[in-house]
Rosetta silent file (secondary structure, phi, psi, omega in degrees, C-alpha in Angstrom):
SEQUENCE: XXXXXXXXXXXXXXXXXXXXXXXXXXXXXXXXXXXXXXXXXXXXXXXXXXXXXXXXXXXXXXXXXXXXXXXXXXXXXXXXXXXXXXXXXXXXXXXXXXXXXXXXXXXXXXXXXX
SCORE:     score description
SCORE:     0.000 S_00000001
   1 L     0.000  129.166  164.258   20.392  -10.821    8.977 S_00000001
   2 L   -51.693  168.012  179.566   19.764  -13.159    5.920 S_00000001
   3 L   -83.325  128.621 -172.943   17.125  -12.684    3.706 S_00000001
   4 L  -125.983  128.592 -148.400   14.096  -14.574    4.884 S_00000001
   5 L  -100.901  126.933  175.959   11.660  -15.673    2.333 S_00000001
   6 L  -137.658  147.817  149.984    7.237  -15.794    2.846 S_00000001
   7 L   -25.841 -166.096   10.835    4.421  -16.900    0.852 S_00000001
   8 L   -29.297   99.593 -163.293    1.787  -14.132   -0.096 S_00000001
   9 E  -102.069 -160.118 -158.880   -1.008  -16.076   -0.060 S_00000001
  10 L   -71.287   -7.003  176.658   -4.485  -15.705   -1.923 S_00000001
  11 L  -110.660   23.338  166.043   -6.449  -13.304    0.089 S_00000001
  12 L    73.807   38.106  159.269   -2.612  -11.242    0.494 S_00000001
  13 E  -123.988  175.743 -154.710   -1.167  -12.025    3.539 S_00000001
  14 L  -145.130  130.622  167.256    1.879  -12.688    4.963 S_00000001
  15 L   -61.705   34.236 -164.023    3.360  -13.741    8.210 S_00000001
  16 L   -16.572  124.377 -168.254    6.235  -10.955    9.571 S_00000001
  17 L   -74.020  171.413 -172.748    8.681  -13.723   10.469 S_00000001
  18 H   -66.262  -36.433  178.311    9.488  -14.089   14.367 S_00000001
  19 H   -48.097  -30.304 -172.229   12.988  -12.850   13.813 S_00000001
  20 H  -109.517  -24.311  155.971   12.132   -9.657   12.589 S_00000001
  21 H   -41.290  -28.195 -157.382    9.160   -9.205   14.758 S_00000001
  22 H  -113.081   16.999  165.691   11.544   -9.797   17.762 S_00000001
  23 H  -138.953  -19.545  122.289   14.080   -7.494   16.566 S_00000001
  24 H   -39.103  -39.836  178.229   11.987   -4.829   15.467 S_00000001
  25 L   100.573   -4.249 -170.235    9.541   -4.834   18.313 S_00000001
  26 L   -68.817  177.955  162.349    6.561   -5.529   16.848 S_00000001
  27 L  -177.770 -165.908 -160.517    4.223   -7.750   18.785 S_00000001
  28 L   -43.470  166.279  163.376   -0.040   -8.756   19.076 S_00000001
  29 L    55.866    4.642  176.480   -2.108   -5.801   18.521 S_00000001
  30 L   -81.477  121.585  177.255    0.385   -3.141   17.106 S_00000001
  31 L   -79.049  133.447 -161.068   -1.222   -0.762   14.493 S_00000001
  32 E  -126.390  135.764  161.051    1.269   -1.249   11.471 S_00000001
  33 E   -82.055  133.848 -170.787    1.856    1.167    8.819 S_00000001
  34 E  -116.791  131.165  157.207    2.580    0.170    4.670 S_00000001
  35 E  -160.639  128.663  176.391    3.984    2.895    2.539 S_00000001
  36 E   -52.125  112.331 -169.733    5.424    2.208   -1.019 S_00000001
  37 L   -97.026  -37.969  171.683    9.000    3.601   -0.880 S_00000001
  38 L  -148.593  170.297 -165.106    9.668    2.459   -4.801 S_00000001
  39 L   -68.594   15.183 -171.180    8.183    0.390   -7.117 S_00000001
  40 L  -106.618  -40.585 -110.663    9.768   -2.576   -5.779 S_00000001
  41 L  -145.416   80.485 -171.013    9.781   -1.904   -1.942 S_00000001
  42 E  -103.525  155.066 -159.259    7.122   -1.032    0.934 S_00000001
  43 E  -114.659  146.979 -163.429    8.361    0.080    4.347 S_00000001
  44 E  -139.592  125.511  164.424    6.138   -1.416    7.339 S_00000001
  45 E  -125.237  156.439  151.973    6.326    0.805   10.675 S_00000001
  46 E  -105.958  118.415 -147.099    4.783    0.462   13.995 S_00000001
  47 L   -81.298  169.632 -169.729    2.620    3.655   14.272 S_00000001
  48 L  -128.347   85.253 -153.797    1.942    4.747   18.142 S_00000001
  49 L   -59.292  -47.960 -154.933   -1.954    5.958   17.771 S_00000001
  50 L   -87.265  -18.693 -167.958   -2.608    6.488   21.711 S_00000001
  51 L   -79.799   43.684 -170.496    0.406    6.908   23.182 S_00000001
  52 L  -141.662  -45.860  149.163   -0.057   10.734   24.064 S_00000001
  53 H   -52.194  -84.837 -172.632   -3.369   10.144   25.126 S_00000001
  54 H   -26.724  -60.797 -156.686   -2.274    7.355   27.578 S_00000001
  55 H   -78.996  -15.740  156.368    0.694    9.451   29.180 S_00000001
  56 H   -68.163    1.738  169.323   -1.944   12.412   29.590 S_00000001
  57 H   -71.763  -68.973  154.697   -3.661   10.165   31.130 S_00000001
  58 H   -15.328  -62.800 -165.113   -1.264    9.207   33.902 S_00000001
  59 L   -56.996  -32.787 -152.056   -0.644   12.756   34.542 S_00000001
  60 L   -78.112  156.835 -172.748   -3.997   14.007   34.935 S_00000001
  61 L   -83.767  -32.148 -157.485   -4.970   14.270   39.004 S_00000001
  62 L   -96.734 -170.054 -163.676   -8.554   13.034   38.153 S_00000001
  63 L  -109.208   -5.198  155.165   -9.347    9.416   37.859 S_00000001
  64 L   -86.819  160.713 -155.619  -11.272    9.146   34.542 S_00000001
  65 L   -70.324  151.856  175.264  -10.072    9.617   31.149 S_00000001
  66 L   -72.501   71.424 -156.870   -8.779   12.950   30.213 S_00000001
  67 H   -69.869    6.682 -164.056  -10.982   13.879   27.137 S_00000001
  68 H   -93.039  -55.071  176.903  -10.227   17.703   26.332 S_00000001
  69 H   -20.053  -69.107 -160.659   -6.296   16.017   26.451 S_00000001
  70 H   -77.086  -22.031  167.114   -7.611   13.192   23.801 S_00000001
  71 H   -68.119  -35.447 -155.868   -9.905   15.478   21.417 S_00000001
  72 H   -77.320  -37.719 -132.710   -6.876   17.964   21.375 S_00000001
  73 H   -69.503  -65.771 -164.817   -4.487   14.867   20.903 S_00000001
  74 H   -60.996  -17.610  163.443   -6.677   13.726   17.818 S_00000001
  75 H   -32.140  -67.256  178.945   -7.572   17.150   16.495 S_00000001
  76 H   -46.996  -39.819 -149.448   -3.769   17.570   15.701 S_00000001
  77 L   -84.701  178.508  158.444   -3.108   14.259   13.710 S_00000001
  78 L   -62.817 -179.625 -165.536   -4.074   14.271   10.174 S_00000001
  79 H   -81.854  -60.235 -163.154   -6.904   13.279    8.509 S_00000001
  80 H   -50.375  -32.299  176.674   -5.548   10.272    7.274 S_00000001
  81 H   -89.179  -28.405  162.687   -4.261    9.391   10.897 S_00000001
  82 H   -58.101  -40.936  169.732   -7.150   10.366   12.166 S_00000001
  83 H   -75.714  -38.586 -168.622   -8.963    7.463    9.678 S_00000001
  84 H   -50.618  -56.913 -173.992   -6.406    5.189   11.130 S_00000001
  85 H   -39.884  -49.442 -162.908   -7.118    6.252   14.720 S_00000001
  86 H   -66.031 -107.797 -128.670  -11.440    5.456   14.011 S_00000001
  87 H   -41.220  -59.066 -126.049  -10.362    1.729   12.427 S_00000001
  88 H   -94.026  -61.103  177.849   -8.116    0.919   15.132 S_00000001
  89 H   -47.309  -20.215  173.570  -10.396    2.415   18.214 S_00000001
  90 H   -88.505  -44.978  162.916  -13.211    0.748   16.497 S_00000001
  91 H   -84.347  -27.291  151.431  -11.853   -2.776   16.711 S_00000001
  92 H    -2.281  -76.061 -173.570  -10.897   -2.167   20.033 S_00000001
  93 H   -56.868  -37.276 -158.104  -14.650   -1.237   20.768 S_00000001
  94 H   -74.146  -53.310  179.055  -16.044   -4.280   18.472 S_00000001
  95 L   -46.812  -18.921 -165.937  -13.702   -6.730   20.875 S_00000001
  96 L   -91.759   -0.180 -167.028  -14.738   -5.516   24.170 S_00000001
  97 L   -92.254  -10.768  148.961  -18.377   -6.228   22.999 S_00000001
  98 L  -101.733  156.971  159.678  -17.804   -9.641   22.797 S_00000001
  99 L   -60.364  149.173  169.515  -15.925  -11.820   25.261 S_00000001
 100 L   -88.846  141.650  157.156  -11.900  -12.425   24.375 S_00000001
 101 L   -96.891   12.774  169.372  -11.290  -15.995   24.864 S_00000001
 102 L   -90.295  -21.295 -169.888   -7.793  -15.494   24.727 S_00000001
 103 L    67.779   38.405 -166.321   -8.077  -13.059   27.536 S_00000001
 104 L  -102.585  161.266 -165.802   -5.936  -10.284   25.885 S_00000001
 105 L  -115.934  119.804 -150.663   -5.738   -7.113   27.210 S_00000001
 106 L  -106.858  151.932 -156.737   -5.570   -3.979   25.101 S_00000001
 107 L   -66.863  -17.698 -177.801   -2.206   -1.865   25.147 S_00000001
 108 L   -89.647  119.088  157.869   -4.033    1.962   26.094 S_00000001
 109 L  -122.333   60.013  166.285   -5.259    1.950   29.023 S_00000001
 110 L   -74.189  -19.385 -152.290   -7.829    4.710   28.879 S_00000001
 111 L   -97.484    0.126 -161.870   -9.681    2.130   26.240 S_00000001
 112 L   -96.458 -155.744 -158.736   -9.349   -0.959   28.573 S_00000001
 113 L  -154.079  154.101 -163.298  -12.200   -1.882   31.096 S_00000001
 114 L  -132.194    0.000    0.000  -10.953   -2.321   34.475 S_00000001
């Protein structure tokens, strides 16, 4: 793939171009991780907060969310993943409290409304 060239514009964002979204995997709603690899160079991943929660969800026989499952799940991560986990579960929460007019759906669905 060529090198594909973006703006950083004044409040310090940037588009991820479609190519590399679409070859990479990223897509709406995906919690994305920045970490400085050198002083030149940051590394962007797409982190997976819930997705250990979710498939204990599936599993479990009852029909409500498993919570001992998702306090264990979050217990485990780090603190720092743990701050991620709050931010990201928190706009979640802030969206469902208004209507979406786009009518998006959010990807866990212990967190979705049915």
């Amino acid at each position: 793939m060529n090198k594909l060239y973006r703006i950083l514009g004044q409040r310090g964002r940037v588009t991820i171009p479609y190519e590399i979204r679409c070859r990479v995997g990223f897509s709406y709603n995906d919690v994305l991780s920045f970490a400085v690899q050198d002083d030149r160079a940051v590394v962007i991943r797409r982190e997976k907060i819930c997705d250990e929660a979710c498939i204990a969800q599936r599993k479990s026989s009852g029909t409500g969310p498993n919570t001992s499952t998702l306090l264990q799940f979050l217990d485990n991560l780090s603190a720092a993943d743990q701050r991620t986990a709050l931010i990201y579960l928190s706009v979640i929460w802030a969206k469902r409290q208004t209507p979406a007019a786009d009518g998006a759906q959010e990807l866990c669905a212990p967190f979705t409304d049915s």
